[in-house]
C-alpha positions in Angstrom: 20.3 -13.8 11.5 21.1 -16.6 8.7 17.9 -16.5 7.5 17.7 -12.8 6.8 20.3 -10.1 4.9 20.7 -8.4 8.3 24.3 -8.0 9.4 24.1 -7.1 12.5 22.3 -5.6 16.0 23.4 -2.1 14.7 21.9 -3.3 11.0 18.3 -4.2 12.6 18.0 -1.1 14.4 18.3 1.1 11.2 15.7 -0.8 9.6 13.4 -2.0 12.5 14.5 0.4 15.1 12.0 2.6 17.2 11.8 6.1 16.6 11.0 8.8 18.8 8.5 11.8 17.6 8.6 15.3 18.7 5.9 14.1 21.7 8.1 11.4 22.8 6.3 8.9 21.8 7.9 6.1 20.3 7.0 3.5 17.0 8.8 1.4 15.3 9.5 1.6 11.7 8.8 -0.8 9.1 6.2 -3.0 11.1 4.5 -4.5 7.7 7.9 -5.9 7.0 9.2 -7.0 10.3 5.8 -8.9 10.1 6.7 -10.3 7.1 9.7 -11.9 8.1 8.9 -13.0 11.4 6.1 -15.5 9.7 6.8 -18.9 11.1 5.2 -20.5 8.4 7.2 -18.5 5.6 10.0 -19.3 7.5 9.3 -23.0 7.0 8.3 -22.6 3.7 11.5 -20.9 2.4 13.3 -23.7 4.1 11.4 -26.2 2.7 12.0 -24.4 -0.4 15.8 -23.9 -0.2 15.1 -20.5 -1.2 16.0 -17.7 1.7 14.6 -14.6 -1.1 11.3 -14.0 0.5 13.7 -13.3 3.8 16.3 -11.2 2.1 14.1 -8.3 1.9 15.1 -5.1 2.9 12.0 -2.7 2.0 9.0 -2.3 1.4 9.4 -1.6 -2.2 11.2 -5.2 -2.9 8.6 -6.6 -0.3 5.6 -5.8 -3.2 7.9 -6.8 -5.8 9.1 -10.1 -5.1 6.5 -11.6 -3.3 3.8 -10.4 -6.1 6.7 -12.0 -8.5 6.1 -15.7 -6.4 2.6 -15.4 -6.6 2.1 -15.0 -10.1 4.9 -17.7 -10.6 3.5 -19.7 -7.6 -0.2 -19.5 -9.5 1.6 -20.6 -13.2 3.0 -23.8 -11.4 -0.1 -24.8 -10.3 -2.6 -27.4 -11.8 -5.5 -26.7 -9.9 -5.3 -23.3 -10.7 -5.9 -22.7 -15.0 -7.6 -20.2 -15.1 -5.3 -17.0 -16.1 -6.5 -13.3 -14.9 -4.6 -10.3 -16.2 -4.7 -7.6 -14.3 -2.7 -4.2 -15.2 -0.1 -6.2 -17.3 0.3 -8.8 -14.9 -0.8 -12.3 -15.2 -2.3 -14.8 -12.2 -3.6 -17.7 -12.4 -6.9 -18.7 -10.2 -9.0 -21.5 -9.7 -12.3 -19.9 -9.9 -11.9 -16.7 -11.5 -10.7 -15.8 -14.9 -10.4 -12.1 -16.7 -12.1 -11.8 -20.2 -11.1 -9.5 -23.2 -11.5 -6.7 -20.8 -8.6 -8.1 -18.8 -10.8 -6.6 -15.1 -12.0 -2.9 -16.8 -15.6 -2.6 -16.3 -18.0 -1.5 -18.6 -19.0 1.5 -16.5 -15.9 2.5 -15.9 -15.9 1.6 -12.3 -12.3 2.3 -10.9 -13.1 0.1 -7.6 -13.8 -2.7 -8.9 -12.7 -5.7 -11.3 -14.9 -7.4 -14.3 -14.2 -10.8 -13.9 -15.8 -14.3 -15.5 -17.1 -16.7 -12.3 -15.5 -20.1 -14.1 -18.2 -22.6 -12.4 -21.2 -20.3 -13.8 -19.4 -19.0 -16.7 -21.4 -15.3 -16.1 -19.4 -11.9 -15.9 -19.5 -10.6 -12.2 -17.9 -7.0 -11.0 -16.6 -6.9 -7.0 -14.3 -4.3 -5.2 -10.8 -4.9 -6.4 -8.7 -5.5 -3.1 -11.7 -7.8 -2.6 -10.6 -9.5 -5.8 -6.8 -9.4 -5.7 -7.3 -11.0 -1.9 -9.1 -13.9 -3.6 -6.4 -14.2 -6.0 -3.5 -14.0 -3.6 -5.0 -16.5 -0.8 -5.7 -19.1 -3.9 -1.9 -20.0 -4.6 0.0 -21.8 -2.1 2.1 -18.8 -1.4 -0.6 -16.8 -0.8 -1.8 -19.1 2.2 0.9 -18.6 4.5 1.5 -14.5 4.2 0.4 -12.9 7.3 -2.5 -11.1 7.0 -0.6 -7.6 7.3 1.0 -8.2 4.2 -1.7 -9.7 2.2 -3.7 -6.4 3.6 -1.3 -4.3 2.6 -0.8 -6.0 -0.5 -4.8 -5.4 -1.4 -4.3 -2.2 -0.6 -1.9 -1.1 -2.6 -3.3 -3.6 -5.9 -6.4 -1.2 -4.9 -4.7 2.0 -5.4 -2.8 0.8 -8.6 -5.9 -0.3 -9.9 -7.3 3.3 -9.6 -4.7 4.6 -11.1 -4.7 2.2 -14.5 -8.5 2.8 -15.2 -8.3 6.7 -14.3 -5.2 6.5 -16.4 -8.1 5.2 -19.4 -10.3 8.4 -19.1 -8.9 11.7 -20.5 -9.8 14.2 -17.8 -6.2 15.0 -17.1 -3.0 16.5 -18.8 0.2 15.7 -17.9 3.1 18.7 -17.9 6.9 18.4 -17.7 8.2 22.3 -18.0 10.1 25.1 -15.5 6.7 26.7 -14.5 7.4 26.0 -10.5 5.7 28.7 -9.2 2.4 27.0 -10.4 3.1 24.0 -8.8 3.9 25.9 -5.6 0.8 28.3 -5.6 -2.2 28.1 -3.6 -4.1 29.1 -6.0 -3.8 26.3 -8.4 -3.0 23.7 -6.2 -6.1 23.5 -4.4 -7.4 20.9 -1.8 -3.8 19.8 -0.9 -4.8 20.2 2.6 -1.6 21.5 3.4 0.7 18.5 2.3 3.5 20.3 1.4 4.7 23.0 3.8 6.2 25.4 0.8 2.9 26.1 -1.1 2.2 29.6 -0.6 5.4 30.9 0.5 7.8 31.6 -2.4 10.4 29.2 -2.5 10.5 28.0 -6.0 13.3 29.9 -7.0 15.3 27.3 -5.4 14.3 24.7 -8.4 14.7 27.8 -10.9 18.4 28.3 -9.8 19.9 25.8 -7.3 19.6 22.6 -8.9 18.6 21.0 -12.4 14.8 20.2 -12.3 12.5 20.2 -13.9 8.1 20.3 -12.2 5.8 17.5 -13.6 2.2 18.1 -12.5 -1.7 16.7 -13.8 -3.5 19.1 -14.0 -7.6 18.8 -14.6 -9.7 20.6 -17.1 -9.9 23.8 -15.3 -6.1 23.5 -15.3 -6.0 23.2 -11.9 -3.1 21.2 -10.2 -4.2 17.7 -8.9 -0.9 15.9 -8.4 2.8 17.4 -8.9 6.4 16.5 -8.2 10.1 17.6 -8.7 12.3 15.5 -11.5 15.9 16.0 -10.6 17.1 15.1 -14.2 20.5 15.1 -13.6 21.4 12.7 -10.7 24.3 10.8 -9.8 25.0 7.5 -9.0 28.0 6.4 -6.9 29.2 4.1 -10.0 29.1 7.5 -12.0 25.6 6.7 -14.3 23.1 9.5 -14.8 19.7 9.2 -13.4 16.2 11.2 -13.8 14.3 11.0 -10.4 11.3 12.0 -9.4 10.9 13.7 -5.4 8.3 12.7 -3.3 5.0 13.5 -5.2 1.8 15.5 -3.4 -1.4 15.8 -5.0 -5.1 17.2 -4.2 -6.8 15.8 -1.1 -3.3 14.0 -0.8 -4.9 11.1 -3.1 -2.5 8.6 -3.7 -4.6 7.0 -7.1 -3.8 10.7 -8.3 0.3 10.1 -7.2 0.6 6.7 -8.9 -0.9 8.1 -12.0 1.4 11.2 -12.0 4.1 8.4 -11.9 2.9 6.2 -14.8 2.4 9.0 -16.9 5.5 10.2 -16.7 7.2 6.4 -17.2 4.9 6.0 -20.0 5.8 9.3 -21.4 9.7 8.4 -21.4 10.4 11.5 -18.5 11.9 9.9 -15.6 14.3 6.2 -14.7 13.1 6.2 -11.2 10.9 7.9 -8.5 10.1 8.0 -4.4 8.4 5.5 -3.7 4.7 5.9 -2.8 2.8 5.5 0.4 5.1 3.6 3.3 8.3 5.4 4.0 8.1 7.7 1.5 10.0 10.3 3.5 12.6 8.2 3.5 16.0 10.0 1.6 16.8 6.8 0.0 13.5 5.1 -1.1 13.9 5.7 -4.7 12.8 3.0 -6.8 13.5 1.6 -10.5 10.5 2.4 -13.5 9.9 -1.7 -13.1 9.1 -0.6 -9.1 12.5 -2.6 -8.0 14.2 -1.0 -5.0 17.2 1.6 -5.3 17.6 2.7 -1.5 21.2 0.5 -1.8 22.0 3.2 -4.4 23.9 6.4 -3.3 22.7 9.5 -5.5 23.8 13.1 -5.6 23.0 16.5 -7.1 24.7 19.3 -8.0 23.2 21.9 -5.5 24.5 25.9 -6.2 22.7 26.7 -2.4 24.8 29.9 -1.2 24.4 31.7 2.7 21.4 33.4 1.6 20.1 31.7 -1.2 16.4 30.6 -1.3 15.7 27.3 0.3 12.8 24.5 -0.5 12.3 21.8 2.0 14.1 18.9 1.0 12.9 15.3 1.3 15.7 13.2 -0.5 18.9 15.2 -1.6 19.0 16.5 2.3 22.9 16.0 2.7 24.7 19.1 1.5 28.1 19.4 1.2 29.0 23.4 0.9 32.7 23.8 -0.2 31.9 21.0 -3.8 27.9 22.9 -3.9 26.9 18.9 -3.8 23.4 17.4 -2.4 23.6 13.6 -1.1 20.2 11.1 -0.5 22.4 9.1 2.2 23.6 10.4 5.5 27.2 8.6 5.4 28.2 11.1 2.7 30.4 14.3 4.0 28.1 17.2 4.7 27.8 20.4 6.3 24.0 21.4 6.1 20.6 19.0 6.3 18.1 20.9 4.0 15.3 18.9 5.4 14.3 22.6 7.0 11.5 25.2 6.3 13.8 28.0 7.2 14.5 30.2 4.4 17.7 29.8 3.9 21.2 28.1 5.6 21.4 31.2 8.0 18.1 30.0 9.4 16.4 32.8 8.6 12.3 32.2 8.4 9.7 34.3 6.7 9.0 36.4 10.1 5.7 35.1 10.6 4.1 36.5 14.1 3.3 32.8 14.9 5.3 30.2 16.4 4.0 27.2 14.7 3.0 25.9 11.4 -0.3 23.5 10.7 1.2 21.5 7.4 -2.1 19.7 7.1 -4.9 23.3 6.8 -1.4 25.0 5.8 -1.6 27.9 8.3 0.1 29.2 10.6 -0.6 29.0 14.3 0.5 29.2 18.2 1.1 25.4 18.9 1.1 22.0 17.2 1.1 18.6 17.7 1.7 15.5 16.2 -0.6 13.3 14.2 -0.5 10.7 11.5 -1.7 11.2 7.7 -1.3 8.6 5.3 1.3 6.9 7.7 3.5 9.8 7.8 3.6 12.4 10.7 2.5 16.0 10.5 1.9 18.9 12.7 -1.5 20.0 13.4 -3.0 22.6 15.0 -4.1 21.8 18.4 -7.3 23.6 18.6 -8.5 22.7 14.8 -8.0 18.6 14.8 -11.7 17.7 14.2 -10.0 15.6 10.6 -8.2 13.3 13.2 -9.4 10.7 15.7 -7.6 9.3 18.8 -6.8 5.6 18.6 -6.4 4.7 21.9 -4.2 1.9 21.3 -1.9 3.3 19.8 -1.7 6.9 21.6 -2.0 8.9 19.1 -4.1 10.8 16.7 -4.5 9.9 13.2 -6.7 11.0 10.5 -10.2 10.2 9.6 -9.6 8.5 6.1 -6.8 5.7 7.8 -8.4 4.8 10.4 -12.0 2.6 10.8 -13.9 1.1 14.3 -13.3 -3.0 15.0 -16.3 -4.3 14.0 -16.4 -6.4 16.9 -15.9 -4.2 19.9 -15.8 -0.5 17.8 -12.7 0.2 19.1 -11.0 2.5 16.3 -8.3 1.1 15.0 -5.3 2.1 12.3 -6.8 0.3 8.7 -2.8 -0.6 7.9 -2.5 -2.9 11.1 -5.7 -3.9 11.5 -7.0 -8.0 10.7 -9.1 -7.6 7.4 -11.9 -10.3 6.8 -12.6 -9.7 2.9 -15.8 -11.8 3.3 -17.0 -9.2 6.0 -15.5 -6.6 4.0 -14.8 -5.4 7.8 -12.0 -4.6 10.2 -11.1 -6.0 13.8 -8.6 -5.1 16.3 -6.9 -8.8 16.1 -7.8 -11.8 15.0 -9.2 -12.6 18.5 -11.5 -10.2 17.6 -12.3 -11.6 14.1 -12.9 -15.2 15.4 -15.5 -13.7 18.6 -17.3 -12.1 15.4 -17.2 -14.7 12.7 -18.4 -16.9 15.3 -21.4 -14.3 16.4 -22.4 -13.6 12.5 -21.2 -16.1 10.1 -23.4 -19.5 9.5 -20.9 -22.8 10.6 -20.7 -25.5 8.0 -20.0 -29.0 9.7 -19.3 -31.0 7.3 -16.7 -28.4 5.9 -16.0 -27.4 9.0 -15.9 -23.3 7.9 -17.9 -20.4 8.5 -19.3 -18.6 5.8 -20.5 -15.0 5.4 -24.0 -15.5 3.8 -26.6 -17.8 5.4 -27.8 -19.0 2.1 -24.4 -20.5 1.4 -24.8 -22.9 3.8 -27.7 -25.5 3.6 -28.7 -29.5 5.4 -27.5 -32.8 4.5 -28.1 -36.2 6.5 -24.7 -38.3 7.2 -24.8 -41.9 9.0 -23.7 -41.7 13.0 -21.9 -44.8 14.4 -22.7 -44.4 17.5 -26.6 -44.2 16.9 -26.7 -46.2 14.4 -28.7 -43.4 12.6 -28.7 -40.8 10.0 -28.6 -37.1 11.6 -28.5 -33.7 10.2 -25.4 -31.9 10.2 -24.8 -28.5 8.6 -22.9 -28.4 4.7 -21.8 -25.6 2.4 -24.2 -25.6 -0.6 -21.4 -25.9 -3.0 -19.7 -28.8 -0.9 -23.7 -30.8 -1.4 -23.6 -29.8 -4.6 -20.0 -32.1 -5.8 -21.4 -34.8 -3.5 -24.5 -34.5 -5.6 -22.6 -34.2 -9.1 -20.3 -37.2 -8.4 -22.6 -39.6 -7.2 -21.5 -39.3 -3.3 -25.1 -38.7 -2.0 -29.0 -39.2 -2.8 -32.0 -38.4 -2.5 -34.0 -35.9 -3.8 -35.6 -32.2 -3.1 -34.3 -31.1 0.3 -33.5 -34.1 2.1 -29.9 -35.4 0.4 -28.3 -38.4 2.6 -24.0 -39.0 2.1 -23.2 -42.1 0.7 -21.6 -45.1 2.9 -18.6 -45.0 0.0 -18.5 -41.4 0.2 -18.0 -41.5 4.1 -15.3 -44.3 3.6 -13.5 -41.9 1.3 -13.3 -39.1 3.6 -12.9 -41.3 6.8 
């Protein structure tokens, strides 16, 4: 344990620890992470390094932080790479690449990709922007030895952030900050939220109205219906006595997180929150709240004033779960004294429900219904109704069923697969089971360079040269990438003419 800030057996568990869902099956939590730290070559690297703060990470907020913090850094400090590409207020540095005036924002406004300047042709080029930030990543030193989880998950999440800035350019939505929570909690407005949020519908915003201090921030479109929404609790506690302004979990239309992130960045950029849940992984967490500048705060131990009686209205509660009923105080952490957990759907601490004739409730077509199970959406678990799960497909692998939009077939042997732990080839723009399964399909469909001793994606990239054999005492033909002919050509290292180029003697001393 003296290369990570994990204290104990009992310390491990609570982060990495299996959990059991209500079908018994068990997963363990924070896998993207665990991957992290178990890289051998990180590992190395940090040691190498003297610096132990790429293992000191505790979540998954701090794991995008600091290590996009290296890269950039990582890039700055490197000769070979002078080009600089700014990207949403961030600066990288790349070897081939470089961002113009535009700094990635295409001319057509095309949120899913990045404008970019190809540095050996000097012409502007557009390509999908986890794509992109890959490229980026994989070019610094840093970005060589990150498991491909993280750099997968890193691309991800560069992708969503990147939807969010240039949607954040156009003007097709308004931003509110007021006390109207029963829009934010009706049906009516909030449509296509596919039942994300287990109170829409059923009248418990009076709970924000009179139990705690809120405030409901929503988008909403030009039709003034609700696309993304979320409760600031603006007057929350730390346990060195400073005032915070938080923002809950957020939900929005279709459960789009681009529309989440740009609820968020609104809301910073308006001046309306200091912190907020953190999006996508472990978002149901209680304590993964993070800073404005996206730096971690689950070490932080927040409370509410709460003014929940017997029969007072209750809203399902996500963070401030923990409530003490004798000092009318809500808690984010489970070590604080407490008598209630308000992570419940019953209407109130009696556990009274709305008396619906059903037993079960479908949070994902927000119904009601005789039985549900368990499935996955957007990483987190809901319950679905067993006899309407045509939205969800069963990954074999992994036992369980998970929706349509998070999962994708291997590519290889179209096995389906989870996109979040899958290998990701950004050449193929394609997804395989392992990176068995990568190499058995690189090696089916790429074209094999010899001399570079590499695959590449398009057969065009890879062309013929003529190199001297020993043995034979003979020139043969071996395979070469077109750009690697192309510096031999340029710096004198092989001639001839046309199609038929031959490697110099001095050239094949050098590389001997």
């Amino acid at each position: 344990m003296l290369n990570y800030n994990i204290y104990d057996y009992d310390d491990f568990k609570y982060l990495f620890g299996l959990e059991t869902h209500g079908n018994g099956v068990k997963s363990r939590k924070n896998k993207i992470l665990l991957q992290h730290l178990k890289n051998p070559a990180l590992i190395r690297w940090c040691r190498e390094n003297n610096d132990r703060s790429l293992l000191h990470i505790r979540n998954m907020a701090d794991l995008k932080h600091l290590v996009l913090s290296y890269i950039m850094e990582n890039g700055k400090c490197d000769d070979t790479l002078p080009n600089k590409v700014t990207l949403i207020g961030n600066t990288y540095w790349s070897g081939q690449y470089r961002t113009d005036s535009m700094e990635g924002l295409c001319e057509d406004y095309d949120n899913k990709a990045v404008r970019y300047v190809n540095t050996k042709t000097g012409r502007v080029y557009k390509m999908k922007a986890g794509k992109f930030f890959t490229a980026i990543i994989k070019e610094t030193e840093l970005g060589q030895i990150l498991s491909s989880q993280v750099v997968n998950w890193l691309s991800e999440e560069f992708t969503n952030d990147w939807e969010t800035f240039t949607f954040g350019k156009t003007p097709e939505v308004e931003l509110h900050v007021d006390d109207n929570f029963r829009l934010i909690y009706d049906p009516h407005t909030c449509r296509d939220f596919n039942g994300c949020s287990c109170m829409v519908g059923r009248d418990r915003h009076y709970f924000y109205e009179n139990a705690v201090e809120a405030k409901a921030a929503y988008l909403t479109d030009r039709d003034g219906y609700v696309l993304s929404r979320a409760i600031i609790f603006t007057n929350v506690t730390d346990q060195n006595g400073k005032k915070w302004r938080l923002l809950e979990r957020q939900y929005s239309k279709e459960s789009n997180e681009v529309l989440k992130r740009l609820l968020v960045d609104m809301l910073i950029k308006g001046g309306h929150i200091d912190g907020y849940k953190q999006i996508g992984a472990g978002c149901s967490e209680s304590r993964a709240f993070v800073a404005n500048d996206g730096s971690s705060l689950a070490e932080m131990k927040f409370s509410i004033k709460c003014e929940l009686e017997t029969y007072d209205t209750l809203s399902y509660q996500d963070s401030f779960k923990f409530y003490r009923y004798l000092s009318h105080t809500a808690y984010n952490y489970p070590e604080a004294p407490y008598d209630y957990c308000l992570d419940s759907t019953d209407l109130n601490l009696e556990g009274d429900d709305d008396e619906d004739e059903y037993n079960a409730y479908d949070e994902y077509h927000d119904y009601n219904c005789d039985e549900v199970r368990v499935c996955y959406y957007h990483g987190e678990e809901i319950d679905v109704d067993v006899d309407n799960l045509e939205d969800f497909i069963w990954v074999e692998r992994e036992n369980e069923y998970y929706h349509k939009d998070d999962v994708t077939q291997c590519c290889h042997d179209g096995n389906w697969i989870v996109k979040v732990d899958a290998t990701y080839n950004s050449d193929a723009e394609a997804y395989f089971c392992d990176d068995q399964c990568e190499a058995e399909y690189i090696k089916e469909n790429f074209t094999y360079s010899e001399y570079d001793d590499d695959y590449y994606w398009h057969e065009e990239d890879v062309t013929t040269i003529q190199t001297w054999d020993e043995e034979t005492q003979n020139y043969r033909e071996i395979t070469i990438s077109c750009l690697s002919r192309e510096w031999l050509i340029n710096n004198g290292r092989a001639f001839g003419g046309g199609d038929l180029w031959f490697i110099t003697n001095k050239a094949l001393q050098q590389t001997a």
